[in-house]
N, C-alpha and C positions, 0 to 999 in steps of 0.2 A: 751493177757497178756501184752503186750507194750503199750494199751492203758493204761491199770490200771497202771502201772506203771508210765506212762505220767504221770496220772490222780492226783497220790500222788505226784509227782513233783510240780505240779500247786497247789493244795493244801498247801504246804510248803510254796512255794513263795508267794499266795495268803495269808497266816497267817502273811506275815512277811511285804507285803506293802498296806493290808488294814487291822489294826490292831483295827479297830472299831468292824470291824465282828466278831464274835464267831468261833470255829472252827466247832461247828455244822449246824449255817449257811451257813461255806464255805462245808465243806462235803455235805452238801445237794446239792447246788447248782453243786458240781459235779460229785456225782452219780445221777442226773437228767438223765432219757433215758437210766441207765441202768438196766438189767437184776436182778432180785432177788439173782441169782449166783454170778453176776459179783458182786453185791453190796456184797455180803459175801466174797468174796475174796479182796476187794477192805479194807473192815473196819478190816479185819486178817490182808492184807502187814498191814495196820500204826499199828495197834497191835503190831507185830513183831517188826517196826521201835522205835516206844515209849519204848516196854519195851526192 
């Protein structure tokens, strides 16, 4: 779980100083290597965060 939450840390920061990317390219590029699980629980925390 501390990774994923890493994961959406770097994500945020990654939105905020490469503002060229989309956020679906940044999300991609960091549920790379993970599990189908993990990726579901990864796209629910920002879920929860967003809304």
């Amino acid at each position: 779980m501390d990774k994923l939450n890493e994961n959406i840390e770097k994500v945020i920061k990654a939105h905020f100083e490469e503002p060229d990317k989309t956020l679906k390219e940044i999300f991609e590029e960091f549920t790379e290597g993970l599990s189908e699980e993990e990726k579901a629980v990864f796209y629910k925390n920002i879920r929860k965060i967003v809304n």
